[in-house]
Kinemage of the C-alpha trace (Angstrom):
@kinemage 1
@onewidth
@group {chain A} dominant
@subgroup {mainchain}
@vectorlist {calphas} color= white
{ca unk a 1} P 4.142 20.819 8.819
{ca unk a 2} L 7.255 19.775 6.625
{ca unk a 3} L 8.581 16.938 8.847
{ca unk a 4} L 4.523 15.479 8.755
{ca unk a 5} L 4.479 15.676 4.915
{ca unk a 6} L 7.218 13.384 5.268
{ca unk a 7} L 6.186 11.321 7.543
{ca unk a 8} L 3.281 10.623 5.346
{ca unk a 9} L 5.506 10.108 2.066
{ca unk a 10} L 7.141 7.525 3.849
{ca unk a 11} L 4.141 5.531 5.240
{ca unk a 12} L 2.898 6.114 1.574
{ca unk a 13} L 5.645 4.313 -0.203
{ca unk a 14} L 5.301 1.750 2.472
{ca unk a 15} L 2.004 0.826 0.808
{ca unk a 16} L 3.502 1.222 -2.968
{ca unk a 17} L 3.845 -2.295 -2.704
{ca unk a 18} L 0.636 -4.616 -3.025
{ca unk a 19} L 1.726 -7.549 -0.757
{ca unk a 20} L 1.924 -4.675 1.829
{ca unk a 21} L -1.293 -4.021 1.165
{ca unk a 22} L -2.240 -7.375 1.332
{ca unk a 23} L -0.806 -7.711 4.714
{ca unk a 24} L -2.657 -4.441 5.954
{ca unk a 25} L -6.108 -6.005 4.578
{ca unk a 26} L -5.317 -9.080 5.853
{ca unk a 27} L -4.224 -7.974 9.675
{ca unk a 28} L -7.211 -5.787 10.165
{ca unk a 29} L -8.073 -5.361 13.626
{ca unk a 30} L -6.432 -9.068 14.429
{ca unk a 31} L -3.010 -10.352 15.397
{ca unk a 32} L -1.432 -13.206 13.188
{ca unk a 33} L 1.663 -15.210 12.821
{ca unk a 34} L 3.761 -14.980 10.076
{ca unk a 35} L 2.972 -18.170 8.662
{ca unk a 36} L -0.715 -17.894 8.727
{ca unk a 37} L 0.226 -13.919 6.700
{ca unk a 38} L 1.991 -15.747 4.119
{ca unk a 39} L -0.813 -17.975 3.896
{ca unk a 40} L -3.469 -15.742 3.432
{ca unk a 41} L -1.524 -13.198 0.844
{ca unk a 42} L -0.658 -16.731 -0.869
{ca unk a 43} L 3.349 -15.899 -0.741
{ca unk a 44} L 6.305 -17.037 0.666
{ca unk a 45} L 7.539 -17.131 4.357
{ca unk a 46} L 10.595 -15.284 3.496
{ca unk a 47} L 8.931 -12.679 1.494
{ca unk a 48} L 6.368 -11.694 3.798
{ca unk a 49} L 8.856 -11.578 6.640
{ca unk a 50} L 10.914 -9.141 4.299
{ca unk a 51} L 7.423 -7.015 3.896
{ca unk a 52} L 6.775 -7.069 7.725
{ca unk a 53} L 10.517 -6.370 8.906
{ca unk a 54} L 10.089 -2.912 6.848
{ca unk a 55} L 6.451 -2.608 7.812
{ca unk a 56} L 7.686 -2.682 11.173
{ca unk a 57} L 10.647 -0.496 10.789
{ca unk a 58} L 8.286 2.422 9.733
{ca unk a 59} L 6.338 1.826 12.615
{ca unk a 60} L 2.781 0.482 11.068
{ca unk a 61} L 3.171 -2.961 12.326
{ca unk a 62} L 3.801 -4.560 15.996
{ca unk a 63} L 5.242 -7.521 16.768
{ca unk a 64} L 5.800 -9.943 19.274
{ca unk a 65} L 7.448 -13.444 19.904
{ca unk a 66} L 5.493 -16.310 21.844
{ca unk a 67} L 7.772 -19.455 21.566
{ca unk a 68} L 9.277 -19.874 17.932
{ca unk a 69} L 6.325 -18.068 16.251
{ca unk a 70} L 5.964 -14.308 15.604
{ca unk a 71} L 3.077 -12.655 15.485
{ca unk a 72} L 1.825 -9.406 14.243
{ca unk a 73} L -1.083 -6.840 14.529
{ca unk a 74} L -1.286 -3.341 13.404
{ca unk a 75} L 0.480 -0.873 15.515
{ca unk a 76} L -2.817 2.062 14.445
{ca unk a 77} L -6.157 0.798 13.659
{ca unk a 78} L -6.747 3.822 12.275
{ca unk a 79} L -4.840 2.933 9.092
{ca unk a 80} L -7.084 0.000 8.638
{ca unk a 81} L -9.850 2.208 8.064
{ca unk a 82} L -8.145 4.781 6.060
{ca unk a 83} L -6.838 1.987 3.936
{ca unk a 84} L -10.441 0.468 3.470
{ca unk a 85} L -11.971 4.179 2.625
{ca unk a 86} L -9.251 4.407 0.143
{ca unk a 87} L -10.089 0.895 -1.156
{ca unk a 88} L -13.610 1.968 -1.538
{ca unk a 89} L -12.951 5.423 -3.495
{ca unk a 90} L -10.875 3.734 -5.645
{ca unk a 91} L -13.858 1.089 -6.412
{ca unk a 92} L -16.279 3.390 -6.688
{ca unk a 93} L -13.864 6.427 -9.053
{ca unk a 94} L -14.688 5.108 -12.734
{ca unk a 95} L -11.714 3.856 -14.633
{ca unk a 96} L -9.906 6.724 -16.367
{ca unk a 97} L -10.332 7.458 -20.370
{ca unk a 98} L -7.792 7.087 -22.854
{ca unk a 99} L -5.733 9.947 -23.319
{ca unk a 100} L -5.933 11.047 -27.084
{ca unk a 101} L -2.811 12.721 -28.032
{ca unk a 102} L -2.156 15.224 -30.965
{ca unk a 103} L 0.687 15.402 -32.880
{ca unk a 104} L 1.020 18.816 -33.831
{ca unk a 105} L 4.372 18.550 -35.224
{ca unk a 106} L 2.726 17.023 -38.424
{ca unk a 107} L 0.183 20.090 -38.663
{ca unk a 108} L 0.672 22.505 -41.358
{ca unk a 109} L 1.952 26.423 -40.140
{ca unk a 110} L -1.539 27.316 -41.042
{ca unk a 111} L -3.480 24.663 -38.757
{ca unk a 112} L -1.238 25.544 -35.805
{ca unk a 113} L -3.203 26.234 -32.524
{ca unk a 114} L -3.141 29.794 -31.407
């Protein structure tokens, strides 16, 4: 159960970046050259081949090399969707209040809590 947990804390900092996120959306369910990534996540060549060298490393993309182009796809579809169902909750969860915080330190002994 251990060596899952951190299997998943390392697929989760994966995604701790949002142009590996990008890339995720953006892949989907197709296969795409690097060019045409970089394109659609609006960054640079070398950049997004940095993101998709470690993305592949880790195991969550696939690659594979047709002439002088590389393409990619998503080695588990399945992280697609559980990417998109986060995406949703996270749309859907209102935005978090302000946290008020007290100074008690400023308090007289008699207004102390407790």
């Amino acid at each position: 159960m251990l060596e899952a947990a951190k299997q998943q804390a390392e697929i989760c900092k994966v995604f701790s970046n949002a142009n590996r996120v990008l890339i995720l959306w953006t892949l989907g369910n197709k296969e795409m050259a690097v060019g045409d990534i970089a394109d659609a996540i609006a960054s640079s060549l070398q950049n997004t081949s940095q993101h998709l060298r470690l993305m592949k490393d880790k195991g969550i993309v696939v690659s594979r090399r047709r002439g002088h182009e590389i393409y990619y796809h998503v080695a588990e579809h399945g992280l697609v969707k559980d990417c998109r169902i986060l995406q949703c909750t996270m749309q859907d969860t209102p935005q978090p209040k302000q946290i008020v915080r007290v100074d008690f330190s400023r308090r007289k002994e008699s207004e102390q809590p407790g």
